[in-house]
N, C-alpha and C positions, 0 to 999 in steps of 0.2 A: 455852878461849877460842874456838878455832874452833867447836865446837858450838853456843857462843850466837851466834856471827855468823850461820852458819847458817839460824838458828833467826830471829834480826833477818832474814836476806835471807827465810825462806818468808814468815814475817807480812807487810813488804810487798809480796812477791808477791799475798798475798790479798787484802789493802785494797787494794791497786791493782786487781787483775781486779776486786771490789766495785767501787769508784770508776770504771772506764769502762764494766760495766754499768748503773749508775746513770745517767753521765752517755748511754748511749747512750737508755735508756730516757724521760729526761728532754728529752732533744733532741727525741726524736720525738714526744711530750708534747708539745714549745711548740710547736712547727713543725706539729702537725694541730689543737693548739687555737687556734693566730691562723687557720687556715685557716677551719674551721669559725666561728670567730668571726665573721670577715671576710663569707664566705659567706651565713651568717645573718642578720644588718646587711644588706647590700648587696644578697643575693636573696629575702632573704624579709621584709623590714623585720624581724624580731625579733629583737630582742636577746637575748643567754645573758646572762641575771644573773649573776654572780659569777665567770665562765671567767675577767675579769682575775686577780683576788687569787687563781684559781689557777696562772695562769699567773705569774706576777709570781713567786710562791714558787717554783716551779717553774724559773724562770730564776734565780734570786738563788740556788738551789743547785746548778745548771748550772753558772753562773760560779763559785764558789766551789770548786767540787769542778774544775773545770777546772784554774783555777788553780792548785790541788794538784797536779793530775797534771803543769803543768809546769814546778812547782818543783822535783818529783821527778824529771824528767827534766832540769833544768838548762838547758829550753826556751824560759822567760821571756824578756818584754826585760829587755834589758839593755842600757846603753851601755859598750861596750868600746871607745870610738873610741882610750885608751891606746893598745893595743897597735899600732895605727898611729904611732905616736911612740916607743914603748917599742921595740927590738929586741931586746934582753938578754934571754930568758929565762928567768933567776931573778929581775929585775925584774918581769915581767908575770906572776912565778906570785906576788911578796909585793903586788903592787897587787890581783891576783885575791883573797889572803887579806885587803886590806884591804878589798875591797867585802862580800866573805863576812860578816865578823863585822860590818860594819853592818849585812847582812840579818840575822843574828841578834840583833843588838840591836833591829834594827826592828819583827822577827816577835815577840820579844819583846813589845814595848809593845803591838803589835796581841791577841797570847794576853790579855793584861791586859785593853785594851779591849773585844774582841769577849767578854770573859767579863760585864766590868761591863752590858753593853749585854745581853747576855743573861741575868744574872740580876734587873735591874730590870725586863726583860720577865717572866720568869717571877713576880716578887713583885707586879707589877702586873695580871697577868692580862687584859691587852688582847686583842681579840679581832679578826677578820676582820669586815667591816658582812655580808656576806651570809652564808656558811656558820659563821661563829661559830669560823673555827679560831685556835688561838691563835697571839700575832703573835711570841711567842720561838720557836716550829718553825722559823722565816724567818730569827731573829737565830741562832740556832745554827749555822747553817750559815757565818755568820762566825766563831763558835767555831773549830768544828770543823774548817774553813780555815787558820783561822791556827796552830792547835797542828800541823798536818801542813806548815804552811810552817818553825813553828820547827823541825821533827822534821829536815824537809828539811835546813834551814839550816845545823841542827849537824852532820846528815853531811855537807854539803859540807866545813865547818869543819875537822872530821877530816880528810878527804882531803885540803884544803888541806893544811893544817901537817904533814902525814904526808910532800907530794910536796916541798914545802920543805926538812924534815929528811933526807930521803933522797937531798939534792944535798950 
């Protein structure tokens, strides 16, 4: 059992190191092509054709793979204004396991959705108006979001009920 924990802690070691070089990569991606956009418009009247839709894609898996990284770190908002009124302890760690397992029922519905939303993209074969890429690369990234928000989810889950039973 311990070796496959392990083995769970290296893999999201790596999807994680993947995921903030992506997201670093991609940040600096939007942030020099609004510049240059910007730039181009404004100092040279012309326009870059299509820098939106890639910038647009571009963000849309910025945020989403962000997102990841701070459900993984248990970073997200959240409203915990409870524990201002909760003082008890074991109260505020079974109100923590009741928000938890709606984020897992939530991430849930969302794996469902962001998959339908992504496979009617792929059976449709929409495409970008200028570089022709297609518009499920863009929806996948809500895929691919949301199954690392369930992943997240349920090991919170675990932790919860694990720090519960252990009082």
């Amino acid at each position: 059992m311990k070796t496959f924990m392990n083995l769970l802690v290296t893999l999201d070691d790596k999807i994680t190191s993947l995921i903030k070089v992506a997201v670093t990569i991609l940040g600096i991606f939007v942030s020099f092509a609004m510049v240059a956009g910007i730039a181009s418009r404004t100092l040279l009247d012309v326009p870059v054709f299509g820098l939106e839709e890639l910038v647009l894609m571009a963000a849309i898996w910025l945020y989403m793979l962000g997102a990841a990284l701070a459900s993984r770190e248990r970073s997200h908002l959240s409203a915990d204004f409870i524990q201002a009124f909760v003082h008890h302890e074991t109260w505020q760690d079974m109100i923590r396991l009741l928000a938890t397992v709606l984020s897992v029922v939530m991430a849930t519905f969302f794996v469902t959705w962001s998959y339908s939303l992504f496979s009617w993209g792929f059976d449709k074969g929409q495409v970008t108006p200028v570089f022709g890429i297609p518009q499920y690369l863009s929806q996948g990234s809500l895929f691919v979001a949301s199954v690392l928000l369930l992943v997240y989810a349920v090991r919170d889950l675990i932790k919860d009920v694990g720090k519960l039973m252990n009082k």
